[in-house]
N, C-alpha and C positions, 0 to 999 in steps of 0.2 A: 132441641137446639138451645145454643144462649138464651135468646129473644122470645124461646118459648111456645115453640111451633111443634107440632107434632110429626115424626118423620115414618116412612113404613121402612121395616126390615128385610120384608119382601120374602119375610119367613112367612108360613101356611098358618092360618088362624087355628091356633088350639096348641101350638107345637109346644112341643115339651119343655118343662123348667133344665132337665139336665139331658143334655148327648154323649154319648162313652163311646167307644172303639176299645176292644181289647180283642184281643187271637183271633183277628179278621172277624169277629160277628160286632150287630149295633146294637146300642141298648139307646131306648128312649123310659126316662124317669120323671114322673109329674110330682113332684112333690108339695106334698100338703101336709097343713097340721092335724090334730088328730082327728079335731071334727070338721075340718076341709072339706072339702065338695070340689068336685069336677067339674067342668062345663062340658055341655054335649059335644062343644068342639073338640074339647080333649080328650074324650073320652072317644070320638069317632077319629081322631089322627092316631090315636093309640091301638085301636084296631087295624086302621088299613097299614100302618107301619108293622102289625104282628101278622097280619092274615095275607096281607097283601105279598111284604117285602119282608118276612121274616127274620124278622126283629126282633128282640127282647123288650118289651117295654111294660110297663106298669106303674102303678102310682102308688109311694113311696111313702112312710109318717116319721121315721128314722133312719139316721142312718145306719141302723140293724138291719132292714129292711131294703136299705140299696144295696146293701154287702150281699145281701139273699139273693138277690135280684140279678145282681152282675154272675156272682158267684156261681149258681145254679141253687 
């Protein structure tokens, strides 16, 4: 906020840097740089959004790599 206060999003802790929608499926993209690292939390939102709700998701180090991702 202005003043400097912290607010919650009331998004799920871990959740993904990028959200997509394309031909009715969802992709969730964590994106990192090359030597990046995940937190347990995103790396376990990233599973229950693939296993759970069949989702597209994974973690990204270019945008080569998100094109792969979306794309198939």
């Amino acid at each position: 906020t202005k003043d400097g206060r912290w607010f919650d999003t009331g998004l799920p802790k871990g959740f993904s840097d990028l959200m997509a929608v394309k031909d009715g499926r969802i992709y969730f993209l964590e994106v990192k740089t090359e030597t990046g690292r995940a937190s347990q939390e995103q790396l376990n939102f990233l599973a229950v959004m693939r296993d759970r709700y069949g989702c597209v998701s994974g973690i990204v180090r270019s945008v080569e790599e998100a094109v792969k991702l979306v794309t198939g």
